[in-house]
C-alpha positions, 0 to 999 in steps of 0.5 A: 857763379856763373857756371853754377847758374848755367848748370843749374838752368840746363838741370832745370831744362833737364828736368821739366822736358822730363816732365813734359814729355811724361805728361805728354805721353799720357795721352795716346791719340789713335786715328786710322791711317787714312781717312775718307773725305766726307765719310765719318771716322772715328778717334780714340784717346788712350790714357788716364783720365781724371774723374770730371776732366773737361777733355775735348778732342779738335779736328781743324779747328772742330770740337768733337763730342766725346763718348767713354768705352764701357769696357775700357775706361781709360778709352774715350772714343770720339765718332763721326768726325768728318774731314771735308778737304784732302791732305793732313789734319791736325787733330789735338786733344785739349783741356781748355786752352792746353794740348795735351796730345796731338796726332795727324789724319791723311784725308783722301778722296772717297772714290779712291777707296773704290780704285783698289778692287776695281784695278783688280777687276779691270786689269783681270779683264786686260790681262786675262791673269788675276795674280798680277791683277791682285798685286797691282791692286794691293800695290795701289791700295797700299800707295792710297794708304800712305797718303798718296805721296811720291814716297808712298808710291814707293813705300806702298810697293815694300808695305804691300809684300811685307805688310799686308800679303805678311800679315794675311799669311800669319793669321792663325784662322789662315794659316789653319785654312792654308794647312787644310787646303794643302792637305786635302790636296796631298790627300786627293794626290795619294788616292789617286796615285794608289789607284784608289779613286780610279778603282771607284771610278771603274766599278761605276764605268762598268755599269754603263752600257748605253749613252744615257747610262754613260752620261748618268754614271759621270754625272753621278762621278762629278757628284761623288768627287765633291772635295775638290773642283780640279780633282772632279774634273781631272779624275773624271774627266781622263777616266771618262774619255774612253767609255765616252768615245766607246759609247759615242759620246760627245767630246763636248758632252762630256766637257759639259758633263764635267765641267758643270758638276765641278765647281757647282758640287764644290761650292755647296758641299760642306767638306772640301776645298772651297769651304776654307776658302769660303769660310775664310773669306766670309770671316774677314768681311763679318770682322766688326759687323755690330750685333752678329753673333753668328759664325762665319761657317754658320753664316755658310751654312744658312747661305746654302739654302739661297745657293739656287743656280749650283743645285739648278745646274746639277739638277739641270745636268742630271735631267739631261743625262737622264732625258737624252735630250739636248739643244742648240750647238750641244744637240749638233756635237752629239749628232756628229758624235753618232755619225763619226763626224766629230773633229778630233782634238789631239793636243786635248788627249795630252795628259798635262797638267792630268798626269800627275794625278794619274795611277801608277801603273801595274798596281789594282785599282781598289776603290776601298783605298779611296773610300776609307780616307773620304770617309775618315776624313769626314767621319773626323771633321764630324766628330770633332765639329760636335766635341768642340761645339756647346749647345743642345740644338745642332744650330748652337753646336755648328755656331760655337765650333771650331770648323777650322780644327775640325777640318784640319785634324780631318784632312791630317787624318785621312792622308794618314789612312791614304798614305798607310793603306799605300805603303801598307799594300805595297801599292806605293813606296814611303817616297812614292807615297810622299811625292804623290802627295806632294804633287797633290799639293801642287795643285793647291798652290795656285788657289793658295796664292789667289786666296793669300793675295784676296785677304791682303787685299781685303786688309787693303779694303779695311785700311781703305774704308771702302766698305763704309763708303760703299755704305755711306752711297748705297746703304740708305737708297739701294732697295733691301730686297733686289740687293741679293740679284744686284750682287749675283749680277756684279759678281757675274760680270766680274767673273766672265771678264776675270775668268776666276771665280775665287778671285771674284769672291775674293774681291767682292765679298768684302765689299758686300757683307758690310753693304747687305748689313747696313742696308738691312739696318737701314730698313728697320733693323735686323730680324728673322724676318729680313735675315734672309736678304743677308744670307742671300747676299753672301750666296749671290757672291759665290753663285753669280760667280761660278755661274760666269765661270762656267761661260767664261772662256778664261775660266781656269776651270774651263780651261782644266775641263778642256785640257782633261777630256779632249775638248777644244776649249771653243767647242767646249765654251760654245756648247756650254754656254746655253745650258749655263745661261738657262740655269743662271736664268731661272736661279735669277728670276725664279730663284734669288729674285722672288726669294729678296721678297720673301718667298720660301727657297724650298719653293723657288727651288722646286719651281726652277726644277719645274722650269727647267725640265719644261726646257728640256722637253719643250726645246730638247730633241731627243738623239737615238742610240745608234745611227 
């Protein structure tokens, strides 16, 4: 009997921890994985609710008050519950005096969410190197995840590699973005190995007979090589040595010729490298804005119009060319050129990192071979943005696109032709052709890596909450229209000490979308009439970087511009520098100042291209063709 008695009491106990835990697992709660002290969170409870049922959810020992989700009535969304000490948190959900789930928060401090993207500034700054400055800042990121705990420190190091970097690279509308960067890539490395670019290249050099034709004809090069800045600036840059020195041209002219028709072309061009970069991280930061319904292409498309310093500065390099005037340590480089005067840099004459995208020699250089796959590739993404968008005006169909697939099937398309007209002409053999590409995708590789790192870093900042409490400091007091200047001015800074403008945009834009959303629906909400505040943000990123970019003596891009026309990086940053100061000037106070109050960009453009040809005349002296 006692036997019977013991198994029946262990069937008993079987059974009711059955039920219980049935009952228990009804109920899911799902808090974030940290929490900021001070900053509202939200909590939701996954089940199935009875009609009537008094539910209530704890947090230490504070009832919350609870709200259904209209979508999903099995989901009851708990808002602005605040933690005011650090540590874990016991959150229940009850039904009177019952529990009937539980789960914990990990509470940190607030200010922690900031140490993230500013160990990533900071060690850029100390480094001179963003890669390891962005690990060390996904690293820490990852570790402030976990709660800040001695196991943590170490669980953050496998969570930053295996979870974050992992998931930015899985991402479909990444991946997509990876694919079209590489392809671009192989496709610049086909026509310019096949001699086709350089073909184009030549015919336009041949039209240059004097130093001011010389200069507006690279000039007009840095404009046509749009798709990409390294390839504008090593195609133009080792193509345009000769006829620079042939026509006495500075080296440092030529730097300058370079490097400021670059970066500036690529950021606004709608097809090239930088767009999926730009695109992609303009996607991340909109995720979870509340009444956008914009695309984040769209959203690039509107920002161009507040994108004042890269049309000042091709505007300002254009003016230049075509005045034969120049100023400050410029206009005393050009003198020396003319007397024969200027120091030679032989280490700059190597063809580096240059000579894999050079022609292969004894093949003719025939500009169609380049021009053909430049043309299909936009002719596709064209195509394929109107086949796959809906609407009747051109701003619903670019909104409702698939730019990424447009662009993939664009750039797949023209390496192709390239590839096709190479081996068809028996200018490249099919391993020649496929290695040319590959050595095209080389040179992708390391904005790939910059660009997969940036997102992890932006899932970092999302886990982190640090755009909700850069909102909770500045979305009430930060004034609504110096709020695109401040960003121009942050991201500037950034840059300069970083030296790499992705990797600044990569840092900040998540940061900044968020805060320029809150700050417009702190001030009345959001309308045609302040929009324009949110555009300009988004384009202050992008500029006040590659202004800084172009100032910076760790600029990669610098740095590349140096190397490819034969310019001591010193000399080239000396020259450069006054030039980029006034163009980063007038697109501030002309350009994105006045427009934060309302003033039409149209205007301010035309106004800073005023201001910018009365420099040139009035601080400008004019050298002669000859000595």
């Amino acid at each position: 009997m006692t036997q019977i008695c013991r198994l029946h009491a262990i069937l008993v106990s079987i059974l009711l921890g059955i039920f219980l835990s049935s009952f228990a697992q009804e109920y899911r709660i799902e808090p974030p994985q940290v929490v900021l002290v001070g900053v509202p969170f939200d909590v939701s409870v996954n089940g199935e609710f009875a009609p009537g049922a008094d539910l209530k959810l704890v947090v230490e020992g504070q009832n919350v008050a609870t709200s259904s989700d209209p979508l999903n009535p099995n989901t009851l969304n708990f808002e602005n519950i605040r933690l005011d000490n650090s540590g874990e948190a016991r959150i229940q959900l009850r039904s009177g005096e019952s529990v009937l789930a539980s789960a914990t928060a990990r509470a940190i401090p607030a200010w922690v969410s900031l140490l993230p993207p500013l160990i990533a500034i900071g060690l850029a700054f100390w480094i001179r190197a963003i890669v390891p400055a962005l690990f060390a800042a996904i690293w820490f990121g990852a570790w402030a995840a976990n709660g800040l705990t001695i196991t943590g420190f170490f669980t953050g190091l496998f969570d930053s590699f295996q979870v974050y970097v992992l998931n930015a690279v899985v991402d479909a509308d990444h991946a997509a973005i990876i694919l079209f960067t590489f392809m671009l890539g192989g496709m610049v490395g086909i026509i310019s190995r096949n001699g086709g670019m350089h073909g184009i290249v030549n015919y336009l050099m041949d039209k240059a007979s004097d130093r001011r034709s010389g200069q507006v004809f690279i000039w007009l090069l840095g404009l046509f090589i749009f798709f990409d800045d390294y390839a504008n600036t090593l195609i133009v840059g080792n193509t345009s040595r000769m006829l620079s020195d042939r026509l006495k041209i500075s080296r440092a002219k030529l730097a300058y010729l370079v490097d400021s028709t670059s970066a500036p072309v690529a950021t606004v061009a709608i097809i090239t490298t930088w767009i999926g970069f730009q695109v992609g991280l303009i996607s991340d930061a909109i995720d979870g804005l509340n009444g956008l319904d914009q695309s984040a292409y769209l959203i690039f498309l509107n920002s161009l119009s507040y994108s004042f310093y890269p049309f000042l500065a091709i505007f300002f390099v254009g003016l230049i060319a075509f005045s034969r005037r120049d100023f400050g340590a410029m206009y005393e480089a050009e003198k020396a050129a003319l007397q024969k005067r200027e120091i030679e840099n032989p280490e700059g004459d190597e063809e580096g990192d240059g000579a894999e995208l050079l022609v292969k020699s004894g093949i003719p250089h025939r500009p169609i071979n380049a021009l053909l796959p430049i043309l299909v590739l936009i002719g596709t993404v064209i195509t394929t943005i109107y086949m796959t968008g809906e609407g009747e005006q051109l701003q619903d169909i670019l909104g409702s696109a698939d730019s990424y697939k447009a662009l993939v099937y664009g750039t797949l398309l023209s390496v192709v032709v390239a590839g096709a007209l190479s081996v068809s002409q028996r200018l490249l053999t099919i391993d020649e052709t496929f290695t040319a590409w590959y050595k095209g995708v080389k040179f992708m590789l390391m904005g790939i890596i910059v660009l997969v790192m940036a997102w992890a870093l932006a899932d970092i900042s999302n886990a982190l909450h640090t755009a909700d409490y850069i909102v909770s400091l500045l979305g009430e007091t930060m004034p609504m229209s110096l709020l695109p200047a401040a960003v121009f001015i942050i991201a500037a800074i950034t840059a300069f000490g970083s030296g790499s403008s992705w990797g600044v945009m990569a840092i900040l834009m998540p940061l900044v979308v968020p805060l320029s959303w809150a700050v417009l629906e702190n001030n009345g909400g959001i309308d045609a009439s302040n929009i324009h505040i949110f555009y300009s943000t988004i384009a202050c990123v992008l500029c006040g970087a590659v202004w800084a970019d172009h100032c910076s003596p760790i600029s990669d891009t610098t740095i590349l511009t140096s190397m490819a026309t034969g310019c001591e990086l010193m000399e080239h940053v000396r020259t450069q520098i006054p030039y980029a100061l006034v163009a980063g000037g007038v697109a501030l106070f002309i350009g994105t100042l006045p427009a934060g109050f309302g003033a039409p960009w149209y205007l301010l453009i035309f106004i800073g291209f005023i201001i910018l040809a009365a420099v040139i005349w009035t601080f400008g002296k004019t050298l002669p063709e000859e000595v």
